[in-house]
MINU-382639 format. One record per residue (C-alpha): residue number from 1; residue in one letter; x, y, z. Coordinates in nm, 3 decimals. Example, Ala and Ser with C-alpha at 12.3 -4.5 7.8 and 13.67 -1.06 7.14 Angstrom:
// residues 2
- 1	a	1.230	-0.450	0.780 $
- 2	s	1.367	-0.106	0.714 $
// end
This chain:
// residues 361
- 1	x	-0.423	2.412	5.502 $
- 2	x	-0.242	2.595	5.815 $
- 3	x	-0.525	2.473	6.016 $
- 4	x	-0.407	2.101	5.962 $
- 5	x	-0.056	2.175	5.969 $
- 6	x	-0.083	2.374	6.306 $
- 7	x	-0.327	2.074	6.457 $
- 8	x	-0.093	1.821	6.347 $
- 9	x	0.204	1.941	6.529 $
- 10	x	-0.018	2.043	6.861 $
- 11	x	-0.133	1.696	6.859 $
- 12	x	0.233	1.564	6.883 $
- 13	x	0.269	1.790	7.125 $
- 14	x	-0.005	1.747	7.360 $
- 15	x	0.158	1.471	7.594 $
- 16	x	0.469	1.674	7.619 $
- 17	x	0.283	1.956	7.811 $
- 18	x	0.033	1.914	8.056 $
- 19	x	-0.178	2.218	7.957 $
- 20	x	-0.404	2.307	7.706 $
- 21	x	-0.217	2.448	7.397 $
- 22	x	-0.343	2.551	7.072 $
- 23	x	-0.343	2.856	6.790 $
- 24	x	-0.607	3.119	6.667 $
- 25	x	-0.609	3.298	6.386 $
- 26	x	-0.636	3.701	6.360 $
- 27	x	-1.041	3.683	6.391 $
- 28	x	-0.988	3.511	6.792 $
- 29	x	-1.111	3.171	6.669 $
- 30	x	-0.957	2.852	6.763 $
- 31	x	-0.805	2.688	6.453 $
- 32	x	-0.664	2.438	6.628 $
- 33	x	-0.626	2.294	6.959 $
- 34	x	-0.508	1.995	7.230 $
- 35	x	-0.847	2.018	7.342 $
- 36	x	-1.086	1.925	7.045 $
- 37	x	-1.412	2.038	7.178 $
- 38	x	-1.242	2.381	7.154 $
- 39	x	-1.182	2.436	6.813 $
- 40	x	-1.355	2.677	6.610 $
- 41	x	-1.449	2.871	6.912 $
- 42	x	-1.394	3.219	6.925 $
- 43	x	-1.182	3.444	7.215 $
- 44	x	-1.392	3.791	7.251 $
- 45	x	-1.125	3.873	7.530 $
- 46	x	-0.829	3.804	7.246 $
- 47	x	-0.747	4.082	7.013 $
- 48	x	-0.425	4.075	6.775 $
- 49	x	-0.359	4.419	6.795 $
- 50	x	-0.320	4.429	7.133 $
- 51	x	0.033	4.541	7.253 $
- 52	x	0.343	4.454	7.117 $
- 53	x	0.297	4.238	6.823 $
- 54	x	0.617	4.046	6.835 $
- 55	x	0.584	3.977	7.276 $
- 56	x	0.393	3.742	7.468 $
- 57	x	0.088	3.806	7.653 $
- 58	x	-0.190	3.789	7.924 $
- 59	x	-0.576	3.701	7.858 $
- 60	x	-0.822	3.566	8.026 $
- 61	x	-0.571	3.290	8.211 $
- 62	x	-0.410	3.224	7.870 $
- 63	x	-0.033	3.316	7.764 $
- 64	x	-0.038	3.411	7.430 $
- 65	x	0.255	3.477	7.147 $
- 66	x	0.219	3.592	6.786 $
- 67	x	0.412	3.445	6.495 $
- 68	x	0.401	3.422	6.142 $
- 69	x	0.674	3.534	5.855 $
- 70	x	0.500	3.833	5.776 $
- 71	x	0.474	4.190	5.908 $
- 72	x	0.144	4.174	6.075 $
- 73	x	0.108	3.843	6.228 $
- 74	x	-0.218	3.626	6.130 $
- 75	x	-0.168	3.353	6.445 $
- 76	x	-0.105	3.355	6.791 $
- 77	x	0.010	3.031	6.972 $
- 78	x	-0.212	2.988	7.369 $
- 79	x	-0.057	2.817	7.652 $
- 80	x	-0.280	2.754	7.955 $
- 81	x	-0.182	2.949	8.218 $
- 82	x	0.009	3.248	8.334 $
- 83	x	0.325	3.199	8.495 $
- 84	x	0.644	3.175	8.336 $
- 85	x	0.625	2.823	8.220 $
- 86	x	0.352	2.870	7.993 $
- 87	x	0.549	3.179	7.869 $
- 88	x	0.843	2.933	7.798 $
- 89	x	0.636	2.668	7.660 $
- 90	x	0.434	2.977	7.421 $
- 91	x	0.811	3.075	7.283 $
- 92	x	0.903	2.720	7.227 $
- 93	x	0.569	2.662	7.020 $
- 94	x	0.584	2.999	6.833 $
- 95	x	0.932	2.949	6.690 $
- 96	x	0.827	2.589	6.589 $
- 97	x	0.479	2.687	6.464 $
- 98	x	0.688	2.973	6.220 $
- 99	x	0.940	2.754	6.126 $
- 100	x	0.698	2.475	5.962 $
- 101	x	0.485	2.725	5.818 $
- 102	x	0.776	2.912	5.629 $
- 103	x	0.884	2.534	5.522 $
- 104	x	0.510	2.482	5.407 $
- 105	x	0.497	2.836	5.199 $
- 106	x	0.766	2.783	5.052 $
- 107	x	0.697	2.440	4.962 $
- 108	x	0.380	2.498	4.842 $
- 109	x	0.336	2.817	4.782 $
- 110	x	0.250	2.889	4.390 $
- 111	x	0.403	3.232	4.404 $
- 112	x	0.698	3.132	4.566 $
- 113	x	0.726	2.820	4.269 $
- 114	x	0.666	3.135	4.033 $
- 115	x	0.979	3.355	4.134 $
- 116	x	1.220	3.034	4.142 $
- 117	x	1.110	2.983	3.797 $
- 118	x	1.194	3.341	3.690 $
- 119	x	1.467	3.372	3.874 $
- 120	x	1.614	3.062	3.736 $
- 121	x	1.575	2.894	4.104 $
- 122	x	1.504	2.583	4.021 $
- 123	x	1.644	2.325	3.813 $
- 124	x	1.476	2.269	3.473 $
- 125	x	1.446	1.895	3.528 $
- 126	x	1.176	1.982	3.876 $
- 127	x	0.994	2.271	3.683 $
- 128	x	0.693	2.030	3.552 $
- 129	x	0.713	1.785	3.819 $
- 130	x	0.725	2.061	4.110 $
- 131	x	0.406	2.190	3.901 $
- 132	x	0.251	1.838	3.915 $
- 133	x	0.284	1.860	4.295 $
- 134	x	0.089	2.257	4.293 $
- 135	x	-0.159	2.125	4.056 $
- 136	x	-0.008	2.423	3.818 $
- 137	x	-0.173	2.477	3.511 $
- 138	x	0.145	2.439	3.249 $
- 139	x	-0.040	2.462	2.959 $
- 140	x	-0.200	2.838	2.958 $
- 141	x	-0.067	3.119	2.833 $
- 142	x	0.130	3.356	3.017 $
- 143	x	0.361	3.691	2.950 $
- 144	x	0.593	3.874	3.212 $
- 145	x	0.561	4.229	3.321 $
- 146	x	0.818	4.399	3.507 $
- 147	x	0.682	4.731	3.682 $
- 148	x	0.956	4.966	3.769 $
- 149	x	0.899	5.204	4.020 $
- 150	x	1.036	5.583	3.948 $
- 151	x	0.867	5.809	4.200 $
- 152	x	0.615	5.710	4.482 $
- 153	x	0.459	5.817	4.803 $
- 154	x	0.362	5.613	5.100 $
- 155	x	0.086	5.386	4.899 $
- 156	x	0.256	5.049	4.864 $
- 157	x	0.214	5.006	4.432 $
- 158	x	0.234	4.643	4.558 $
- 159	x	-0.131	4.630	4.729 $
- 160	x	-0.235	4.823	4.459 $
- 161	x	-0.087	4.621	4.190 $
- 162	x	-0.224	4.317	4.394 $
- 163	x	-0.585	4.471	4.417 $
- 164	x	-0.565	4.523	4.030 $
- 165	x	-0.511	4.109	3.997 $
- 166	x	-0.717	3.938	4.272 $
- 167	x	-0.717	3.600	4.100 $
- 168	x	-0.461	3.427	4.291 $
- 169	x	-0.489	3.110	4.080 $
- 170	x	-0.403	3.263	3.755 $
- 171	x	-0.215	3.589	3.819 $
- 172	x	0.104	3.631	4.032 $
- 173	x	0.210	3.959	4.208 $
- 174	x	0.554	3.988	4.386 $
- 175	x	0.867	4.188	4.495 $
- 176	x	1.191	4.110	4.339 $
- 177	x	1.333	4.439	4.455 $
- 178	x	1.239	4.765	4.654 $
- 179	x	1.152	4.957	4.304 $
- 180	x	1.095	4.621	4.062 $
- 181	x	0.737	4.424	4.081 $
- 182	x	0.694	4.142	3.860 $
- 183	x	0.349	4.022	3.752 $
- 184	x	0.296	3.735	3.555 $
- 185	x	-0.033	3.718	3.373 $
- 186	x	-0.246	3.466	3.252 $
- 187	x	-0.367	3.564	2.897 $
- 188	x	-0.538	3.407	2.597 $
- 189	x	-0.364	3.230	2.341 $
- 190	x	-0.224	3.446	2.040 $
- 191	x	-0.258	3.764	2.214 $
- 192	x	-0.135	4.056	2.028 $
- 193	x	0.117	4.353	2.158 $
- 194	x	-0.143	4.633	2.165 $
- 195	x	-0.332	4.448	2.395 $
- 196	x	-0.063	4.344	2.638 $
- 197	x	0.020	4.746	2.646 $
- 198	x	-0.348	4.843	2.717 $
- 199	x	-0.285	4.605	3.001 $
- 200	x	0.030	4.802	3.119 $
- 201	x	-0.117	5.100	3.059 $
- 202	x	-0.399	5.062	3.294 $
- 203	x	-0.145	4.991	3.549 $
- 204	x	0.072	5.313	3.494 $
- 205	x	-0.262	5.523	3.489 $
- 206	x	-0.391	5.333	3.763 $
- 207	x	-0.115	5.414	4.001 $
- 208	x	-0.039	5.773	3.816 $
- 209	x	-0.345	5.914	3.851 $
- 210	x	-0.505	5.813	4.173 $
- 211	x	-0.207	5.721	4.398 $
- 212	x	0.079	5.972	4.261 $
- 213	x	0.303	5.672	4.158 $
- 214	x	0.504	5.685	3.854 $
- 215	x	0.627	5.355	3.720 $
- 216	x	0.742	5.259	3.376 $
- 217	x	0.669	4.893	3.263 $
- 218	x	0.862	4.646	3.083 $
- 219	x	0.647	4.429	2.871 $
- 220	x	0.810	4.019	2.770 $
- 221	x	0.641	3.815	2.482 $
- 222	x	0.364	3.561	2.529 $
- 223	x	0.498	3.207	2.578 $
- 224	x	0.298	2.891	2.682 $
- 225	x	0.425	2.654	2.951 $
- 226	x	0.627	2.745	3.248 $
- 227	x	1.008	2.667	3.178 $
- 228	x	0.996	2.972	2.939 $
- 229	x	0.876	3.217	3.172 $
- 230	x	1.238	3.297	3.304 $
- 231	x	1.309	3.380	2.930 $
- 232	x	1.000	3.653	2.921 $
- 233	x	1.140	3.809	3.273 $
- 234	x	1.436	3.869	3.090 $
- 235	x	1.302	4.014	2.778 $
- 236	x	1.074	4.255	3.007 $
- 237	x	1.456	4.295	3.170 $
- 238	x	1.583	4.404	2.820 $
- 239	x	1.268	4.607	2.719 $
- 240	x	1.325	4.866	3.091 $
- 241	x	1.702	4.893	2.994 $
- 242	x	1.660	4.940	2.626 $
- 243	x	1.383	5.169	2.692 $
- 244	x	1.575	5.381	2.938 $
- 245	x	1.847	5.476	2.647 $
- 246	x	1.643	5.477	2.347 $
- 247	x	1.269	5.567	2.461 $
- 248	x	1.294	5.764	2.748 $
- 249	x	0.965	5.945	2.750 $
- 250	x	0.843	5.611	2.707 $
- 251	x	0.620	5.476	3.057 $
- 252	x	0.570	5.109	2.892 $
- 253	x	0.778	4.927	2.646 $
- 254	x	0.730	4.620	2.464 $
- 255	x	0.993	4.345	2.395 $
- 256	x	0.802	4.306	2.039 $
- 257	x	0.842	4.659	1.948 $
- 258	x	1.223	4.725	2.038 $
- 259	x	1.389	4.664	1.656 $
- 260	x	1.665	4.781	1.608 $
- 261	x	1.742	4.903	1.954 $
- 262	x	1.754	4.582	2.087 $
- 263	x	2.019	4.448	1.840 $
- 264	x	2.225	4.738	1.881 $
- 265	x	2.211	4.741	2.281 $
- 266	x	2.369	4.407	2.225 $
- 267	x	2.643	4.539	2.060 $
- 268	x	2.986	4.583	2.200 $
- 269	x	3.052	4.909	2.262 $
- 270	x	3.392	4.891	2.103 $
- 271	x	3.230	4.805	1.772 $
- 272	x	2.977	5.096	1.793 $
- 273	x	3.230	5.305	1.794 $
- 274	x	3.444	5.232	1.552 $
- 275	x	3.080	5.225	1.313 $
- 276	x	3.044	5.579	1.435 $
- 277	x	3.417	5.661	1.333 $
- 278	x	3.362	5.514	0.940 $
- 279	x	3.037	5.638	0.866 $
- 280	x	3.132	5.984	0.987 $
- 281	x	3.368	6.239	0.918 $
- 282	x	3.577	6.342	1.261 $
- 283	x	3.393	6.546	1.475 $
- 284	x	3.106	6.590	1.203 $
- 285	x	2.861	6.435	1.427 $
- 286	x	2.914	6.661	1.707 $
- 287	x	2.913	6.963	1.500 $
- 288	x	2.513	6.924	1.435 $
- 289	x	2.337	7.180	1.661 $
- 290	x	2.010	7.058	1.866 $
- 291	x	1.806	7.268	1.572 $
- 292	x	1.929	7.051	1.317 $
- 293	x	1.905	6.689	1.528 $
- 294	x	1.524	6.769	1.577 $
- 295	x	1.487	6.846	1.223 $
- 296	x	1.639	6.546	1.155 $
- 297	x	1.382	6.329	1.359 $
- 298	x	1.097	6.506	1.196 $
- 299	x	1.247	6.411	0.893 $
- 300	x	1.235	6.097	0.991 $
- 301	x	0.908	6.098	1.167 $
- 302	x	0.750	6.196	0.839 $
- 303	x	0.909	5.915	0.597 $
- 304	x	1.179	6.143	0.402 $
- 305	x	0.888	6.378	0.277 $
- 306	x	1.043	6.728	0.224 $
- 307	x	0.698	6.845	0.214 $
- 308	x	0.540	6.734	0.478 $
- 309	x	0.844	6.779	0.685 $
- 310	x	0.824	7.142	0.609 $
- 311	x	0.480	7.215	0.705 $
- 312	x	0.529	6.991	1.071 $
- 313	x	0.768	7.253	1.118 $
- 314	x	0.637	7.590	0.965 $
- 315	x	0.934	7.588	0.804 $
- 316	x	0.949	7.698	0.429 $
- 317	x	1.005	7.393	0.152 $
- 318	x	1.346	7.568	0.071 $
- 319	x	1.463	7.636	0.405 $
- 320	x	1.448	7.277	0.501 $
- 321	x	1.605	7.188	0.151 $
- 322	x	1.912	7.405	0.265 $
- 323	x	1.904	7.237	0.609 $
- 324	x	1.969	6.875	0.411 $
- 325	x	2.218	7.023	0.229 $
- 326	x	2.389	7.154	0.503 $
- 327	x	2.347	6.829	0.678 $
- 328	x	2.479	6.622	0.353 $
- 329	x	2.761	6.902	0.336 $
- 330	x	2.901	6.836	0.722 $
- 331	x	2.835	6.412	0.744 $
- 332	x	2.835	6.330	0.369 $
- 333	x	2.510	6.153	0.417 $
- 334	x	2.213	6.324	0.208 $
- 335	x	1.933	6.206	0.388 $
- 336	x	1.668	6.227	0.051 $
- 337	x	1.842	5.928	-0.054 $
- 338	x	1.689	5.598	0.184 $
- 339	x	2.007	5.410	0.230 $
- 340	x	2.198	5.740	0.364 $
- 341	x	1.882	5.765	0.610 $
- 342	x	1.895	5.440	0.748 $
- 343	x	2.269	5.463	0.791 $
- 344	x	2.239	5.793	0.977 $
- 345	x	1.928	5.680	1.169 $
- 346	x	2.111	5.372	1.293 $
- 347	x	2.446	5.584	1.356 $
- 348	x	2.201	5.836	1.600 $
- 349	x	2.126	5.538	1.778 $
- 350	x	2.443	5.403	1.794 $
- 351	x	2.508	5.765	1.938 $
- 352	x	2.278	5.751	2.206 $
- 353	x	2.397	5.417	2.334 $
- 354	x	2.737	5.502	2.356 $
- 355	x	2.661	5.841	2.559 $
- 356	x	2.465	5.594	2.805 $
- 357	x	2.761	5.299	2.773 $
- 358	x	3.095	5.453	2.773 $
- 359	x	3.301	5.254	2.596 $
- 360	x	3.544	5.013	2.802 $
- 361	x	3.873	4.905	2.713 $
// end
């Protein structure tokens, strides 16, 4: 499509300057030109890494200048000639040539229509008929992942992440941040959770093991259509932050799987505490020792059985028995009994959100 674009504009442009003018790509051909007969040639004196990337120069009786919006530029504008006209006239195209190309990307650039969406860019009303004009499939099935950077090297997780999901058409890779990556994934219909976290956790071992990156990945839920796919950025939004407080040894977390974490990290903080402050005596929380808290989660790892409690810790039946007690004695909560559990399960939780939300007045 650049090749059209970039002929269409050279050919407006041809009776305004006398000289032959035209652009190549980064392989030296001609993609477009003044000069018909010269398209689809190739330069072998031309070479796109030569000198400064960003200035104009000298081949072959040809003023060249590179442009595009990128890093490495994929185009060079020619003037014929040498003198400081056709360096004028190379500057004048380049900016123009750059400009109208941006315009067209961002136009019609599916990615680009992707991030509005999620981003809440674009007005509901020109979702579907901004998809009409892309040709954008509205009806598949599509979930959110948000890939969070924690520790990297110099391997860009983007290329990698990118290489992992060559199928332009269906998947979508981009930047929304320096650490945060979104992909948005094409999948079938009535895909379940475990699947979507083998998916993620290809990517985390992926970039783990061979390139040294650590990420963690937010996982949204499945939705079909496009309009909802700003609503599954934000759960994979919810999932990373929810994660970080309540899960933190966790690399990939699912919207699906959050429970009760997710209600509670939409809690005021206010109201969390003043639930910690009923359902426990003053202080009595703070008074349990890290021995007794990770008793307490193998207690509850292991579905209130004494038993089996005991023998995950090589602990002695009666010695965990006493531990309860103790526990019941301090909190008045006796965690045999499964409403006390739940209350003091939810309270822990409640716990751990506050320490990572201080509570504002």
């Amino acid at each position: 499509m650049s090749n059209r674009l970039f002929q269409g504009i050279v050919h407006q442009m041809r009776d305004c300057i006398d000289r032959v003018i035209g652009v190549v790509d980064d392989s030296a051909t001609i993609i477009s030109c003044s000069d018909l007969t010269k398209i689809g040639e190739t330069s072998d004196f031309f070479a796109m890494d030569a000198g400064d990337m960003n200035e104009v120069f000298v081949r072959d009786g040809y003023t060249y200048k590179p442009f595009d919006n990128k890093m490495k530029p994929e185009f060079a504008v020619f003037v014929e000639g040498v003198d400081d006209l056709a360096a004028k006239y190379c500057n004048l195209l380049a900016i123009s040539l750059s400009s109208i190309k941006q315009y067209y990307d961002e136009k019609y650039d599916r990615n680009n229509f992707i991030k509005n969406v999620i981003l809440d860019n674009i007005l509901p009303g020109d979702i579907y008929v901004k998809a009409r004009e892309l040709h954008f499939n509205t009806d598949a099935t599509r979930v959110v992942l948000l890939i969070r950077i924690v520790a990297s090297n110099d391997i860009s997780a983007f290329d990698v992440i990118q290489n992992l999901f060559p199928d332009k058409q269906k998947d979508f890779v981009f930047n929304i941040s320096e650490s945060d990556i979104v992909l948005v994934k094409e999948t079938k219909p009535g895909i379940e959770s475990r699947d979507l976290e083998k998916l993620a956790r290809s990517i985390v071992d992926t970039l783990g093991s061979e390139f040294y990156t650590k990420v963690v990945v937010g996982i949204g839920t499945s939705i079909m259509g496009v309009k909802d796919l700003a609503r599954s950025f934000k759960e994979a939004q919810v999932a990373l932050e929810v994660g970080k407080v309540f899960d933190t040894e966790k690399a990939i977390v699912s919207y699906d799987n959050l429970g009760i974490a997710r209600l509670i990290y939409q809690l005021p903080t206010t109201l969390c505490d003043m639930f910690l402050r009923e359902v426990f005596k003053k202080g009595s929380i703070e008074s349990l020792d890290h021995e007794t808290l990770f008793t307490i989660q193998k207690f509850f790892e292991n579905n209130l059985n004494v038993s089996e409690t005991s023998r995950k810790l090589f602990v002695h039946r009666n010695t965990l028995v006493y531990r309860l007690e103790k526990i019941k004695k301090l909190t008045g909560l006796d965690l045999r009994e499964f409403d006390h559990a739940i209350v003091f399960k939810v309270a822990l939780m409640v716990k751990r959100y506050l320490t990572a939300n201080p509570i504002k007045y």
